[in-house]
N, C-alpha and C positions, 0 to 999 in steps of 0.2 A: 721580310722586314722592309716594308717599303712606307716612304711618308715618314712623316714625323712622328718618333716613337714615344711609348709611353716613358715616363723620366721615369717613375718609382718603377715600374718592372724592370729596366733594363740598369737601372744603378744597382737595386739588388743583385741580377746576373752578372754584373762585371764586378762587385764586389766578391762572390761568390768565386771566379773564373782567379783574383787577385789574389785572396785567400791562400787559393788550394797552389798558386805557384809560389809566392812565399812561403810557404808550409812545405815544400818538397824539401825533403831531407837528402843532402851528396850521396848517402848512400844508397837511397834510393832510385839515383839516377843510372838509364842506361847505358851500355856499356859501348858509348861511341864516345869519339873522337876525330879531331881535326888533321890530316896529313897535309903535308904541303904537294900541291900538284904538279908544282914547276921549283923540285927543290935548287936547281942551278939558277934560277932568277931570283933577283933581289930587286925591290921598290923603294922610292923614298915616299912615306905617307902616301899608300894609295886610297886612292877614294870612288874608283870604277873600274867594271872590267864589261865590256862588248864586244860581240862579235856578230859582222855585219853579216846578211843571209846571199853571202854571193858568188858559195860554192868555192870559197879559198879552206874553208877550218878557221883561219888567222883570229887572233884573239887580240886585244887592244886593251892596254890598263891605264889610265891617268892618274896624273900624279899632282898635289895638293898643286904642288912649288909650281905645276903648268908646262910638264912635261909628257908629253901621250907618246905610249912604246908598241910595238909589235911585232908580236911572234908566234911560232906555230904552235900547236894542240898539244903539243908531243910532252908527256912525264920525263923526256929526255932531252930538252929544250936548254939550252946552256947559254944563248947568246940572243938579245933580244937590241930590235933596231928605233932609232929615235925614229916615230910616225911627225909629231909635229909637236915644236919647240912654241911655247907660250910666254918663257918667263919673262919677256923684256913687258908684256903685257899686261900681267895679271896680277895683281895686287895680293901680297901676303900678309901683308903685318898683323894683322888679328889673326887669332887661332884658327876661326872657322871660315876665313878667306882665302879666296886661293881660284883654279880648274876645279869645279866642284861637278860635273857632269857633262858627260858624252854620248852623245845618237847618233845612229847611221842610218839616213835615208832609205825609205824601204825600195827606194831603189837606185841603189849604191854601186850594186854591177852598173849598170849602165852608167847613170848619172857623175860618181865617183864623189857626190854631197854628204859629209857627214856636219853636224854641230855640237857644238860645247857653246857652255856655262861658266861664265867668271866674272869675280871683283874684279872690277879698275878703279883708278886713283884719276883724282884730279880732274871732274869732279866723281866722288868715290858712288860706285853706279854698278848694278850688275850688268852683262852686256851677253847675249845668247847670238854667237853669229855662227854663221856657214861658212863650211871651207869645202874646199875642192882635192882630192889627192891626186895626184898626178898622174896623167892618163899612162905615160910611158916607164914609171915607177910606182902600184899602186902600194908600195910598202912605205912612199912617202909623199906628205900632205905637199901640196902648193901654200907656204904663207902668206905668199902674196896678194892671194888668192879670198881672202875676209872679207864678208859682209854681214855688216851686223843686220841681224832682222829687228832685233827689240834692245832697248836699253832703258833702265828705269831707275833710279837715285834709291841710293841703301841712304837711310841715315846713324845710323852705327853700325860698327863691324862686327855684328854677330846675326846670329838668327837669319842668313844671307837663303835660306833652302837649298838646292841641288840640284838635284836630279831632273834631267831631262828626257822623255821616252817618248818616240809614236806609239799612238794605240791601231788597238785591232781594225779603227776609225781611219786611218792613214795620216792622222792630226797629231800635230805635236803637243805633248801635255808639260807644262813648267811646273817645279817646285816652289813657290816664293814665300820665306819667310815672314815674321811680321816687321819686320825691319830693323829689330833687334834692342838694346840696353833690356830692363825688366821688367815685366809686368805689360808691355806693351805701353807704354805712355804715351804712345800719338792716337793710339785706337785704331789701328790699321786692321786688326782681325773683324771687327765690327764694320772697317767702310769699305762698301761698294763701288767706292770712286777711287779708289788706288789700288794698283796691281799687287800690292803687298798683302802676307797674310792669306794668298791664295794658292790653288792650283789653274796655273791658265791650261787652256784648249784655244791653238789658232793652225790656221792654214798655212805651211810657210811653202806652198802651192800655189799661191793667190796675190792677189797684191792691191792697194787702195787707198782711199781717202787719206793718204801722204803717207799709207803705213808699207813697210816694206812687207806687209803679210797678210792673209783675210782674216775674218773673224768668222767663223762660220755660223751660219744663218739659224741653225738652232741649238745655239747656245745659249746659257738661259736668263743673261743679261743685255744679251745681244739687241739694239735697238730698243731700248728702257726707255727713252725718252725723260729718264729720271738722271743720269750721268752716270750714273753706275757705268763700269769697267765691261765692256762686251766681251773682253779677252776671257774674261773670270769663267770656272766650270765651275767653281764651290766655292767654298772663305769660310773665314774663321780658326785660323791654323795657326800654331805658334813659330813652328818650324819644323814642314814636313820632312826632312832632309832624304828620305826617299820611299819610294812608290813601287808599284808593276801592277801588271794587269792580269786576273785571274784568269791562266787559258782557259778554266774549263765553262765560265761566265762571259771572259770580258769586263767583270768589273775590274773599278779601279781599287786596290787598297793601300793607302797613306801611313805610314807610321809617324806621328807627330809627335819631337821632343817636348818632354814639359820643363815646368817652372819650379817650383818648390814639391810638389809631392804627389803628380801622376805622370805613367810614361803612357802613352795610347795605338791604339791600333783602327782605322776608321776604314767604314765601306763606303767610299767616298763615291756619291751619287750629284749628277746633274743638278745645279742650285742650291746643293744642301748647305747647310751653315753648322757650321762644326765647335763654337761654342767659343772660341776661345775668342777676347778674355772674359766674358762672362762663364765661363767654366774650366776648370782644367781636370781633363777628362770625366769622370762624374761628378764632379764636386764643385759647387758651385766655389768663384776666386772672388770670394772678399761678400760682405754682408749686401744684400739689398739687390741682387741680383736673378734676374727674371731667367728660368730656363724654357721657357714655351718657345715653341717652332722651332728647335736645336736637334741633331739628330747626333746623337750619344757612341762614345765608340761601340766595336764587336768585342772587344777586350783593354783591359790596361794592365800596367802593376804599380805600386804603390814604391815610394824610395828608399823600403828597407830591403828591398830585391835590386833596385837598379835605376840611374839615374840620367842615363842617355840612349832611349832605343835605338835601335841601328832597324831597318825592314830595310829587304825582305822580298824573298822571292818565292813563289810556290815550288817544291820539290815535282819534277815532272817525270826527268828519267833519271838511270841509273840504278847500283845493284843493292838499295837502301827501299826496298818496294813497298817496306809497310808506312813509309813515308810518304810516299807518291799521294798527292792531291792536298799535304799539308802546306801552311805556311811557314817558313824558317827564318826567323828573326833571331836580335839577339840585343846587348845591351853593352853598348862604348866601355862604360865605367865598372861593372860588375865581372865580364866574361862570360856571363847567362847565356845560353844558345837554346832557344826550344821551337818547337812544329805545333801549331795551330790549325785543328779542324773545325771548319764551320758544314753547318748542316742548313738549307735553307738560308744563310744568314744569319743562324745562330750561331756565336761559337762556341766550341766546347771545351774543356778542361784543356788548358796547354799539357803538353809533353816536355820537360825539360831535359835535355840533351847532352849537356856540357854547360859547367860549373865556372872555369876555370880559366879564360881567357880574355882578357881586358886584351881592348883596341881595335875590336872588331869593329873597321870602317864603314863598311860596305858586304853587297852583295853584287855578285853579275852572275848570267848566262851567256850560254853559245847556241848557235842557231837549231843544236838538237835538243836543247833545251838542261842540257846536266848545268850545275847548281854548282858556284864558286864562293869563295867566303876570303873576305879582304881583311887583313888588322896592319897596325901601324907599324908594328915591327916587320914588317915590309915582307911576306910573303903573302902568296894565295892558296888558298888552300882546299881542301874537298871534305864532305863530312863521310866518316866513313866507321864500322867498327875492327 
């Protein structure tokens, strides 16, 4: 599936794919469920969990309010320690404000760099900085220690994105919403010239032209000479609120909140343009609107299934094997949890998993790759039967 695809083939297929998971009947569904992994810890609204690849196990969860914890691997884990305290910094007052994601430098052992993502106030701005933990305590950050690499102006409190990850590229990729109220009213999904509505790729390796970070050289905005955004890898996103990278590709896939009536799932490619607001997931948003040169998601569902997707991580290890190579997502508002196989880049009929649990945040892994599952009532969990 590469290039800009055909619209009538693939709206049929994701209609198709939309269908058959609205149509799955609870009793139909396998006989899994969610256990808590760390029943002795409790979160307040968590919203990530990481764990940097530095030969500790130590696992890291942030929390809305801008509070990041850590503690060991262990099902026996009862006492978890403050990593680093955010909240004098981070703006909550909207629902979907807050420490909305966390990275660790892929090289953390040494370096001891991890970053986060957050709202601030005054003026109200998303702000991605680095921090440093502290060489002689690595169980706790240095605060003093911030620098912002990028900051760029929300103009309403929602639709802020998330999620922050390096890729297999060593390049940090951002979530950024469309800047939020409804419908997008500034047109942010459509412009090239502002960071919103995007997923960026930049070098926070590098440094230049006043920017605390590079822009790497082929990305596919990069030096337009038209004003477009160099930072940008893609656009047209309403609010991907998170991502991860396919091990077994290296692609990127996006799950992006909708508006009134699709939730989506995107193979987000290099320049691609993902529609939004001239489309919300296959469906073109409002009369008069051109779908050509848009590249359509791999899957959606419609909002008599579910109305806030939560992605997603590929199942890679652990003792759920006929899972392994799928996607596992799930939906804020419904409790929907299902595993998504793609073939080529098609995908195919979702698996639904679980029925029954509203609030699922988030997803995170650990550096062996097993599969955590975050909801608001404040544990983490594992999928399991």
């Amino acid at each position: 599936m590469g290039g800009v695809m055909n619209l009538k083939f693939v709206a049929v297929a994701i209609a198709m794919v939309s269908a058959s998971t609205a149509c799955a009947a609870p009793q139909d569904l396998p006989a899994y469920r969610l256990e808590k992994a760390f029943p002795g810890l409790l979160f307040r609204r968590p919203v990530d969990l990481q764990g940097p690849d530095d030969g500790s196990g130590r696992l890291f969860v942030a929390e809305q309010g801008g509070l990041v914890w850590v503690f060991p691997p262990s099902s026996s884990a009862s006492v978890k320690k403050e990593f680093l305290d955010l909240r004098s910094r981070v703006d909550t007052r909207g629902n979907e404000e807050g420490l909305l994601g966390i990275a660790f430098h892929p090289d953390f052992r040494s370096n001891g760099y991890f970053y986060v993502n957050y709202t601030a106030a005054n003026p109200d701005r998303t702000v991605v900085s680095r921090f440093k933990a502290e060489p002689d305590n690595p169980d706790k950050a240095d605060e003093a220690s911030e620098f912002a690499i990028l900051e760029f102006a929300q103009p309403y409190s929602n639709h802020n994105g998330g999620q922050i990850a390096f890729g297999p590229d060593g390049f940090l990729y951002i979530a950024v919403g469309d800047g939020g109220s409804a419908g997008d009213p500034q047109g942010n999904g459509q412009n090239r010239r502002t960071l919103l509505g995007s997923i960026l790729r930049i070098d926070v390796d590098g440094s230049g032209n006043g920017l605390n970070y590079a822009i790497p050289a082929d990305n596919p905005f990069a030096g337009s000479g038209q004003g477009f955004r160099g930072e940008i890898f893609a656009y047209g996103f309403r609010n991907p609120w998170r991502f991860c990278f396919d091990p077994s590709t290296s692609l990127l896939w996006a799950a992006d909140v909708g508006q009134n009536a699709r939730e989506e799932i995107d193979m987000v490619r290099k320049g691609g343009n993902y529609g939004w607001n001239l489309m919300e997931g296959s469906l073109f948003y409002g009369p008069g609107r051109d779908g050509s040169g848009l590249e359509l998601p791999v899957a959606e569902y419609d909002h008599a299934v579910g109305k806030s997707i939560t992605g997603g991580y590929f199942y890679r290890t652990g003792p759920l094997t006929e899972l392994k190579g799928a996607y596992i997502y799930a939906d804020f508002i419904s409790g929907k949890l299902w595993a998504l196989r793609h073939k080529d880049g098609v995908a195919e009929t979702p698996i639904p998993l679980l029925a029954d649990k509203p609030g699922i945040s988030s997803f995170g892994t650990d550096p062996t790759g097993s599969l955590y599952v975050l909801a608001f009532d404040g544990y983490v969990y594992r999928i399991s039967r």
